[in-house]
C-alpha positions in Angstrom: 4.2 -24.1 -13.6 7.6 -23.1 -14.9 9.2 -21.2 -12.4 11.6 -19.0 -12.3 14.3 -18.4 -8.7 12.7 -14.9 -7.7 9.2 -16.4 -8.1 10.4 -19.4 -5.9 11.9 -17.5 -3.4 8.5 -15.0 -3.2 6.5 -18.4 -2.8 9.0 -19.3 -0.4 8.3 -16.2 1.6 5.0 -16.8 1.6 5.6 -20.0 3.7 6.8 -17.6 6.5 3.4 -15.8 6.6 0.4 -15.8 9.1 -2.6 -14.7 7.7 -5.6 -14.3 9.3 -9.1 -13.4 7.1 -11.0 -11.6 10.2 -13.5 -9.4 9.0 -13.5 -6.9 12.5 -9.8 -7.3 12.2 -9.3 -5.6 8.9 -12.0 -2.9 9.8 -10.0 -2.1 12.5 -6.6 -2.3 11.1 -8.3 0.5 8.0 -9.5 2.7 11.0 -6.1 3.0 12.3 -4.4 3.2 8.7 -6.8 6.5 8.2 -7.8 7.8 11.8 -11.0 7.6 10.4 -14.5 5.5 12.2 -17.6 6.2 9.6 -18.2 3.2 7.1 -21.3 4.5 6.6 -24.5 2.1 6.4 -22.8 -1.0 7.4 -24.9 -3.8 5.4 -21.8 -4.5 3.7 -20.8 -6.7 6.9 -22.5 -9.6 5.4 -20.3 -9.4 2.1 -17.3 -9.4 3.8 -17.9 -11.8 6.0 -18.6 -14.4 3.5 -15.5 -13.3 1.6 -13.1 -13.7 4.5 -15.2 -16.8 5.3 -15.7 -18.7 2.1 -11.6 -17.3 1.4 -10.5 -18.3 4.8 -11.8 -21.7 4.7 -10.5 -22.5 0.9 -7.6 -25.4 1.3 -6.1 -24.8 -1.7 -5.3 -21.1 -1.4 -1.0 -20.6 -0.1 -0.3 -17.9 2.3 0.6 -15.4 -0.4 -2.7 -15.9 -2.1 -4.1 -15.2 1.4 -3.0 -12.2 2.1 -2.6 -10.4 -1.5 -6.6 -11.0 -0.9 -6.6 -9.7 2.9 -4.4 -6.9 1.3 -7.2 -6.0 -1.1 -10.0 -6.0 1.0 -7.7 -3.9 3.5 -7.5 -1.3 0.7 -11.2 -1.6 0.2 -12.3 -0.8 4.0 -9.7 2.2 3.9 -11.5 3.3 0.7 -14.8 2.9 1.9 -14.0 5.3 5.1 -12.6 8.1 3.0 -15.5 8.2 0.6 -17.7 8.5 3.5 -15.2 10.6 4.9 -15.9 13.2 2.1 -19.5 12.7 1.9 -19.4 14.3 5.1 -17.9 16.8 4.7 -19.2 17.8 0.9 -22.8 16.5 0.5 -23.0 18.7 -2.9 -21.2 16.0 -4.2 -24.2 14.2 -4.5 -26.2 16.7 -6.6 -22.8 16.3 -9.5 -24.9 14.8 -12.4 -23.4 11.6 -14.3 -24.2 12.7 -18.0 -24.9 10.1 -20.5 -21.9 8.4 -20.3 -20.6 5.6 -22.6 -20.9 2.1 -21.2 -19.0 -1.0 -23.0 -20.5 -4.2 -22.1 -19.5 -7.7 -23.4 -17.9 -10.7 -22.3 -14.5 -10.9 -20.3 -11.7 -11.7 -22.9 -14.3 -10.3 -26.0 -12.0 -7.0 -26.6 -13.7 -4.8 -23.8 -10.6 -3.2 -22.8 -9.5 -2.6 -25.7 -12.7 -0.6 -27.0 -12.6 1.1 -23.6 -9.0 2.1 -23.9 -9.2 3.4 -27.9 -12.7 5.5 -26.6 -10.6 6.6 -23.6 -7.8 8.0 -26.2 -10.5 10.7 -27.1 -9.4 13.7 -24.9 -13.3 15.0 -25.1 -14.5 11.8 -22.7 -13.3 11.3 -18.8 -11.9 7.7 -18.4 -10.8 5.8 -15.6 -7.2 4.9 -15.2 -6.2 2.3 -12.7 -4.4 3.9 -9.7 -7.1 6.3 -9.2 -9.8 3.5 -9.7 -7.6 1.5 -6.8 -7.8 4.8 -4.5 -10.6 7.1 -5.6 -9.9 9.7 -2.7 -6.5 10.9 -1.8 -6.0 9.9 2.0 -5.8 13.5 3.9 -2.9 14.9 4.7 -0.6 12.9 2.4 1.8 14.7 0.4 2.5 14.4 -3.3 6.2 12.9 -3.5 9.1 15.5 -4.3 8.8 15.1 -8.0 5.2 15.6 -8.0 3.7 12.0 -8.3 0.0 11.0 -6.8 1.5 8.6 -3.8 -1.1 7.1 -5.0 0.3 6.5 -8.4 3.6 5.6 -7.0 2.3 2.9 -5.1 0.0 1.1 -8.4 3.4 1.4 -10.0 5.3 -0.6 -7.6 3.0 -3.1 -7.2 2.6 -3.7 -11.4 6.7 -4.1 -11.5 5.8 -6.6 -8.6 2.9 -8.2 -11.2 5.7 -8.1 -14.0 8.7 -10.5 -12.5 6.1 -12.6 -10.3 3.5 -13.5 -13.3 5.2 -11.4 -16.4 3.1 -12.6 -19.1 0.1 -11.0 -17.5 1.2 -8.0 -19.6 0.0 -9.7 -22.6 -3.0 -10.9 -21.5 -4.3 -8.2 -19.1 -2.1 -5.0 -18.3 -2.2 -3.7 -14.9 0.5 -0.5 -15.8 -1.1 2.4 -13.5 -2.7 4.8 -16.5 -4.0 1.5 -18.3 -7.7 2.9 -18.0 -9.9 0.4 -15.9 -13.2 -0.9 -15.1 -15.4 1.2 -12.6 -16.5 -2.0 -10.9 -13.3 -1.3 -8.5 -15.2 1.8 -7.2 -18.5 -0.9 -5.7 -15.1 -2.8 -4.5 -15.4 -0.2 -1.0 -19.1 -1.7 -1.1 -17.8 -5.1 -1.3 -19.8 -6.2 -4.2 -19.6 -7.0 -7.9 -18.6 -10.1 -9.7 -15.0 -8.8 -9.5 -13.8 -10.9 -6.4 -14.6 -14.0 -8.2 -11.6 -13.3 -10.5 -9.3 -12.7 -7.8 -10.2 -16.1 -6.3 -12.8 -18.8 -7.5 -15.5 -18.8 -5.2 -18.9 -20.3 -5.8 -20.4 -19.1 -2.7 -19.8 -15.8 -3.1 -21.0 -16.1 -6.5 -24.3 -17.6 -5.5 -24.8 -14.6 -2.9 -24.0 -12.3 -5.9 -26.6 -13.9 -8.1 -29.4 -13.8 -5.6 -29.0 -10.4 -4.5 -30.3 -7.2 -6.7 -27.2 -5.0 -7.5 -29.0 -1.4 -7.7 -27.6 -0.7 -4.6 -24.0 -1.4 -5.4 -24.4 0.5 -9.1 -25.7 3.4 -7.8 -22.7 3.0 -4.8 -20.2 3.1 -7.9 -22.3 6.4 -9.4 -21.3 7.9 -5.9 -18.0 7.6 -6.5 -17.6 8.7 -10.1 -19.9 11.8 -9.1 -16.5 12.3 -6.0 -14.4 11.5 -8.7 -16.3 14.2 -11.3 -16.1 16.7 -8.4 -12.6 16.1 -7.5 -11.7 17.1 -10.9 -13.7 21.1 -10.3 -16.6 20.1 -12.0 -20.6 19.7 -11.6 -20.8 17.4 -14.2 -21.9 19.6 -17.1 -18.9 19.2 -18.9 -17.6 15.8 -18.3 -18.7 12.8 -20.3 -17.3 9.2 -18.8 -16.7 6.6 -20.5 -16.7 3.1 -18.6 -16.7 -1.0 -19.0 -17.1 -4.3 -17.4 -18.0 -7.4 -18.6 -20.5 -7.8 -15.6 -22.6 -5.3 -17.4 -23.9 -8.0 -19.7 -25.4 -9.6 -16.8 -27.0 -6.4 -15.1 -28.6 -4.9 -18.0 -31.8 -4.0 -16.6 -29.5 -2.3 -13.4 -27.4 -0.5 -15.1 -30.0 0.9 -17.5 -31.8 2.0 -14.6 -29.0 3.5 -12.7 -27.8 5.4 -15.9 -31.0 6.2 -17.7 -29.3 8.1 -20.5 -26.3 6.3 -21.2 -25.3 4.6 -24.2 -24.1 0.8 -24.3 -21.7 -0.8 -26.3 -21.7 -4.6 -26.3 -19.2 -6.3 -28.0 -18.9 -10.0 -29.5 -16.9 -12.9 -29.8 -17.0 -16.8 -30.0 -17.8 -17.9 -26.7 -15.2 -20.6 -26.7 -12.4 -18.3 -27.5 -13.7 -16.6 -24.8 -13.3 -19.8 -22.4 -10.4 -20.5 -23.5 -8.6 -16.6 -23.0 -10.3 -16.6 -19.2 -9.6 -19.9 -18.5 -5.5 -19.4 -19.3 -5.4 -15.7 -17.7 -6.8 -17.6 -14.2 -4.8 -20.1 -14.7 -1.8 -18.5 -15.1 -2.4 -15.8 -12.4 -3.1 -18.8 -9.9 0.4 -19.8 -9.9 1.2 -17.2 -7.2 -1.8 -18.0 -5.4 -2.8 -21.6 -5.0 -1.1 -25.0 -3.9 -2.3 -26.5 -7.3 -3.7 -25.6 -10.2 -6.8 -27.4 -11.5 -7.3 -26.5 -14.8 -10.6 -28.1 -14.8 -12.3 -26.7 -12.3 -11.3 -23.5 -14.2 -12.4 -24.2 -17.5 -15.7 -25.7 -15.9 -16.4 -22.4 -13.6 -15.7 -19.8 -15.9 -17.7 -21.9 -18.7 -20.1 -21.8 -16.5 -20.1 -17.8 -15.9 -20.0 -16.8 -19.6 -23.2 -18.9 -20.3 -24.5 -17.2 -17.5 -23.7 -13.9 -18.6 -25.0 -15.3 -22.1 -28.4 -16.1 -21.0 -28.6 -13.0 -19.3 -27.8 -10.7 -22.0 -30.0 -12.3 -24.6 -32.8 -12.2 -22.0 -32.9 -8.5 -21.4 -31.0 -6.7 -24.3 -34.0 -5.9 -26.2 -34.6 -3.7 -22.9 -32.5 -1.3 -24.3 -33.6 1.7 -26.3 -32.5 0.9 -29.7 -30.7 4.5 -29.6 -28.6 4.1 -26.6 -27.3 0.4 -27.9 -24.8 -0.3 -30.2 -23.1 -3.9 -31.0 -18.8 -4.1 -31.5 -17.5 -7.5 -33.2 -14.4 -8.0 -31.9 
């Protein structure tokens, strides 16, 4: 990589760190961060302890790669002890109703976001922009800021001007800005589930886990948290209408179709190679912050490997889907 002195001298900090991938150590650093004890049921133990293991144990991560991932599944176990946190307290949550909600599903780099964000335009449909999918449930007792910003907002905003000087051209490729609307996956993040850590970091063994596991639990986690979400905005459901992506869809369309009954799914297409090729530079690029080397290979090799997956998957259970809740997007 080309890089420039402030990216050299962030790497170069890195260098000075000490990072340590515990899994009770990041529970209990969350507990403190939020005076709060209640995960909740706590089979999600297994997940993260084969994150921090198979992440703790990968040679070719640097120390900054390290701990941006510590740092996110940090945020994670503080986010799963608020939602339960308000579960508590407000079990009507549960009875808010998720109406047939729009649901794009396609391959990563096949104009997903795109769709979702033009949809998401239409003031008539609830989207989900990407500071409130990284904190779903305002920490209690925090103030807004003395010009009336979300902290929470604040703090996605600092971190994308971070994104922009360390890896700037992730703007084109992917924009992280904080009302860029986002993929709900984040919200089974707090579950520690979902394809979603394997972009973050390649990670086969995590993958394999992901494959042999049924993900109805972790879909109808996510529902929980758009039905908080739903109620956090004064409503019972009746009058909103979301409208929501991920390209991890096209491999759980059996799940999701169970999980939202009434929903309508959008798949979009495009030429699988293109495809390859987008995902394959967007890791790439990213992984100059993040790994000793970069091994474009192994890139193009694992996420060729994913989109046939995903492939295979899709043209195995699409006809599944009512005719009337399916619709196909070329890109």
């Amino acid at each position: 990589p080309d890089l420039n002195e402030f990216q050299k001298s962030i790497l170069a900090f890195g260098e000075t760190l000490t990072v340590s991938l515990d899994a009770d150590e990041i529970l209990e650093e969350a507990r403190a961060a939020v005076s709060l004890d209640d995960f909740g049921p706590m089979d999600f133990m297994v997940r993260l302890r084969l994150l921090c293991d198979e992440w703790g144990n990968d040679t070719g991560l640097n120390n900054l790669g390290r701990m941006s991932l510590r740092n996110k599944l940090l945020l994670f176990a503080k986010n799963r002890l608020l939602i339960q946190d308000l579960l508590n307290r407000h079990p009507e949550i549960h009875d808010v109703e998720i109406r047939a909600p729009i649901i794009v599903a396609g391959l990563p780099r096949s104009g997903t976001t795109h769709l979702l964000n033009l949809m998401a335009a239409d003031s008539r449909l609830r989207a989900l922009p990407l500071w409130e999918s990284y904190e779903p449930v305002p920490t209690p007792g925090e103030a807004f800021l003395k010009d009336g910003t979300d902290p929470r907002y604040q703090r996605c905003a600092e971190a994308w001007e971070m994104t922009l000087q360390t890896v700037p051209k992730l703007a084109a490729m992917h924009p992280m800005n904080p009302d860029h609307i986002h993929e709900e996956l984040e919200l089974m993040g707090p579950d520690f589930a979902s394809y979603n850590f394997e972009w973050l970091c390649q990670c086969p063994r995590w993958r394999d886990h992901y494959y042999a596991s049924d993900q109805t639990p972790h879909y109808e986690y996510m529902k929980t948290v758009l039905k908080i979400l739903t109620w956090q905005d004064g409503d019972d459901g009746s009058n909103t209408r979301w409208v929501l992506k991920c390209p991890q869809h096209l491999e759980q369309l059996t799940v999701l179709h169970r999980v939202f009954p009434d929903a309508t799914i959008a798949v979009t297409h495009r030429d699988p190679v293109s495809v390859i090729q987008s995902a394959a530079t967007m890791v790439a690029y990213g992984q100059r912050m993040s790994r000793t080397s970069i091994d474009v290979n192994s890139v193009v090799q694992y996420w060729s490997d994913r989109v046939a997956h995903l492939l295979e998957a899709c043209a195995r259970d699409r006809d599944k889907l009512p005719d009337s809740q399916s619709i196909d997007v070329p890109f």
